[in-house]
Every structure is written in C-alpha cells, then in structure tokens.
C-alpha positions in Angstrom: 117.0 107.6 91.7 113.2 108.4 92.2 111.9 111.9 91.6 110.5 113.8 94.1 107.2 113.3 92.3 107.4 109.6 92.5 108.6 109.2 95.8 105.9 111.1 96.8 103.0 109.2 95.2 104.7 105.6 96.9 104.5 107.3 100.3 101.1 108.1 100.4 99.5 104.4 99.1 96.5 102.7 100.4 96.5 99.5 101.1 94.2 97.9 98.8 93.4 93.9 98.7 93.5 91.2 95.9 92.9 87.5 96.2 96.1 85.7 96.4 97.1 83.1 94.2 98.6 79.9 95.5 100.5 78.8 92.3 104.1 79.1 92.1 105.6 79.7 88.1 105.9 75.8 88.2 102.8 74.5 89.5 101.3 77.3 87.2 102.5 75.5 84.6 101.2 72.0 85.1 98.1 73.3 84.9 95.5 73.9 81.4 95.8 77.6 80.3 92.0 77.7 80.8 92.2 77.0 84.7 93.9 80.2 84.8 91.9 81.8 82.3 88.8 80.9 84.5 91.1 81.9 87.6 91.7 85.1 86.3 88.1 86.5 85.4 86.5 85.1 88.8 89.1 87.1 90.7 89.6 90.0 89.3 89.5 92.6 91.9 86.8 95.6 91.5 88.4 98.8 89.9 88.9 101.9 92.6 85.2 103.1 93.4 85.4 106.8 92.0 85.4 108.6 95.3 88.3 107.1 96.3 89.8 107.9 93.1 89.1 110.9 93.3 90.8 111.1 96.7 93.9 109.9 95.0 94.2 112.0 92.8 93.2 115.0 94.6 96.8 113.6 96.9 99.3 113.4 94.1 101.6 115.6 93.6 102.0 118.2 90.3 106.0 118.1 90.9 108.0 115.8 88.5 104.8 114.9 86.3 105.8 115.8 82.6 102.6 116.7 80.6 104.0 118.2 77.3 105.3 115.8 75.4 106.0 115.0 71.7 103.8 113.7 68.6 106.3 110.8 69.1 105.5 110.6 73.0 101.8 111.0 72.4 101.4 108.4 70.1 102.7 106.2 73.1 100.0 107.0 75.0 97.7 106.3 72.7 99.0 102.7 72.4 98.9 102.3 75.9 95.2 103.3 76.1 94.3 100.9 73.5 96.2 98.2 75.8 93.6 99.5 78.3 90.9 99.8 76.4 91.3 96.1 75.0 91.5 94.7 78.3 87.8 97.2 79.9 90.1 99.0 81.9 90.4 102.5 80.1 87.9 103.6 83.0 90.5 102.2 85.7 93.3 104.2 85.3 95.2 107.5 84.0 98.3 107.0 82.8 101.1 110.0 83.6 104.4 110.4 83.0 107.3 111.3 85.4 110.5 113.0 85.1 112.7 110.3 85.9 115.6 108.9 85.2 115.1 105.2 85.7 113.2 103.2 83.4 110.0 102.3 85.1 106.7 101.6 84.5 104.5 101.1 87.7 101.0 100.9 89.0 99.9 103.3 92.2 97.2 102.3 94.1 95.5 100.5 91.0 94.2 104.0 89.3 97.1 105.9 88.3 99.8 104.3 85.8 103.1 106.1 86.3 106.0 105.6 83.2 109.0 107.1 83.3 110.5 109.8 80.7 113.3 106.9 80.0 111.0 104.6 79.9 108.9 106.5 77.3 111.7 107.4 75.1 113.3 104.0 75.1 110.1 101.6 74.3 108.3 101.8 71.6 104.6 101.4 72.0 104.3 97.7 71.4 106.9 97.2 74.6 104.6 99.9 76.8 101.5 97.7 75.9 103.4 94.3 77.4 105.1 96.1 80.0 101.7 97.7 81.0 99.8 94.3 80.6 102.5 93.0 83.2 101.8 96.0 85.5 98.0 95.3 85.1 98.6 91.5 86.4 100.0 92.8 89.9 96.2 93.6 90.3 95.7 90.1 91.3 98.7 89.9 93.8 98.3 93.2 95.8 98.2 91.7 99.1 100.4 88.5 98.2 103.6 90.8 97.7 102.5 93.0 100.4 103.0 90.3 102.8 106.1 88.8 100.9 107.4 92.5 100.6 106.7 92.8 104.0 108.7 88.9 105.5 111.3 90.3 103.2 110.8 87.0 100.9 112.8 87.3 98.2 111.9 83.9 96.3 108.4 84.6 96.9 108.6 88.3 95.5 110.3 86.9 92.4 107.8 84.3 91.5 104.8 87.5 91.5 106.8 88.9 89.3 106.6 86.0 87.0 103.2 85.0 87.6 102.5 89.2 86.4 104.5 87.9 83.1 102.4 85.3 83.0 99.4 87.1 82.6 100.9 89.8 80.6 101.6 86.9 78.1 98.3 85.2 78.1 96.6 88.9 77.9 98.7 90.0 74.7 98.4 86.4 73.2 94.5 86.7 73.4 94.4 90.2 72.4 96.3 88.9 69.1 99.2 91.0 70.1 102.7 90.2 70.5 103.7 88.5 73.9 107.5 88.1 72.7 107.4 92.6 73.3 107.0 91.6 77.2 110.8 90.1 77.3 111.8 92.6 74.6 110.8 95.5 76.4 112.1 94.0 79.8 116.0 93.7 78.5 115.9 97.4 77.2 114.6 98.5 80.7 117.2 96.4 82.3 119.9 97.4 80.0 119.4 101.1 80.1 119.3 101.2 84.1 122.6 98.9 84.2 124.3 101.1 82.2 123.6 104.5 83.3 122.1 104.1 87.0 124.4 100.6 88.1 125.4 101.7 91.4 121.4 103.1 91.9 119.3 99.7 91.0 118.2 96.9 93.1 117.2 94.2 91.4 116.9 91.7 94.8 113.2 91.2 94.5 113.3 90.8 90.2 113.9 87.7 88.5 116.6 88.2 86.1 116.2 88.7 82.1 117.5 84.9 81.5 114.8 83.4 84.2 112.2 85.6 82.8 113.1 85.1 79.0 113.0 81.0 79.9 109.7 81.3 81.7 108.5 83.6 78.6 109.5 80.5 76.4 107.8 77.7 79.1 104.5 79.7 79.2 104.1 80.4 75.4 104.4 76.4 75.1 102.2 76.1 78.0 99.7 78.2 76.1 99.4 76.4 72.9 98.0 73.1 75.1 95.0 71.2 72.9 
C-alpha cells in the first residue's frame, strides 16, 4: 500500500526521454560486455538541468518523508551516496526516505531516489548500493517502459527489468563491489512483501527471483568474456 507521500510524488511525474535499447536479455547476451559498456556511456541521458530540479522538488510533498532516522539508518545513506558518488551521479539525485510499508526502492523523475522505511531496515547497505545501481539503470529505459507500460506489455516490461539488473551487475562488478547483493537484496524485498502485504503486491510486470537469479548467473559468465 503506497503512502500518501509516495502516491503523490508518482502522480505528479514528467515525462522525461531516454534512448531505447533494442536488446532483449538474450540478444544482450550474445553480445561482448564491452559493446554494452560502449553502449552505455554514449547513451547516457543528461542528468535533470537544475531548474527543473528545482521545480521538482519545490512539487513533492513533506507528508510521509521520514527524515530522523538512526545511526544505523544513517549509515545506509551514506553507502548509498558512495554508490552515487562512484558512479558521478551524487549531483543527480537526493535520496529520501518514505514511510512505507512495502519494500521499495524507486527512482522519481531521475532526481529524487525514494526507499522505503522496510526497505531501509531490511537491507543492509551493500543490498541498497545493488538495488540502487538497478534503479540507476532504468535511466536508459525511461521511454522504452513508458510505451511498454503504456501497450500493457508485460514480456516487454519484464525484460527492462532485467536489462536494469544487467547494468546494475556490470556497474557493481566494475566498481569492485559485489554484484551477487543485487539478487540478495531482491529475495529479501520479495520475501518481506509476500509475507506481510500478499494480497497488496503485483508482481505482473517483475520477473520472478528464479528468472532473475538465472539471468544474475548468465550475465556474470557473460562478463568474464576474454
């Protein structure tokens, strides 16, 4: 169940644009790592333009946003700055959290990064940095899953969320972190939501944990190509 706080902040998104990427998880994969590396730093769109940002945030709204939080809850943060900071985009975005009860981590409008109090307490910071590299990726899809959003295709939806793994793997792999936290933190977000929010979660346009964990395993083999 969304908070009034996030609800709010999904209502009032603009429509922003992003190159869309032909591949499919598959054809992705018969591809060299580099093409995709080269793919991904001639197309990465330009960050919000600080007026607009501005506007943004001038438009969210203060109810629901929890901003005392714990040493413990800080020092999340902190990790998930670094994450930022590792891949130039601590300048992009401000990262809030929101009083509610499903785990979620998402991106609005490419400056603001919105996690959940569940999803706070029930990651630990190296799962926030893969689940926010993953978030990150969906920078490159913006107006590929608005169209599939849109046509209400499912298959097509599910692939840009494994193409956002994708990059959240080859990100955390060149960063020299972990890319095996991306699947880790995925089955604790999953696990928690199907056990205390069942009748409240949708998964239609998600992969599930096994496809994801076997496309985890596909593109960490992909990566270590001569």
């Amino acid at each position: 169940m969304r908070s009034l706080f996030l609800a709010s902040v999904l209502s009032i998104a603009p429509h922003t644009y992003a190159q869309p990427l032909a591949y499919t998880p598959q054809e992705l994969l018969a591809t060299h790592p580099r093409e995709f590396v080269e793919w991904l730093n001639t197309h990465q769109p330009a960050s919000v333009a600080p007026e607009e940002k501005a506007r943004i945030f001038a438009r969210l709204p203060t109810q629901g946003e929890i901003t005392e939080l714990d040493a413990r809850g800080r020092l999340k943060l902190v990790a998930v700055n670094r994450l930022l900071h590792a891949t130039d985009r601590d300048a992009w975005y401000e990262v809030k959290v929101t009083d509610v009860e499903y785990a979620r981590i998402v991106v609005f409008a490419r400056a603001v990064i919105l996690i959940s109090k569940s999803a706070l307490w029930l990651l630990d910071e190296q799962d926030l940095q893969a689940l926010v590299a993953h978030e990150i990726g969906h920078e490159y899809f913006t107006t590929d899953y608005e169209d599939a959003f849109k046509a209400g295709d499912h298959r097509r939806l599910k692939d840009l969320e494994l193409l956002c793994d994708a990059f959240a793997i080859v990100t955390l792999h060149r960063l020299g972190m972990n890319p095996a936290r991306l699947v880790a933190g995925v089955e604790k977000i999953t696990r928690h939501n199907g056990e205390f929010l069942a009748t409240r979660v949708d998964d239609t346009n998600y992969p599930t944990v096994a496809e994801r964990r076997s496309f985890a395993r596909e593109i960490t083999t992909w990566l270590q190509a001569p």
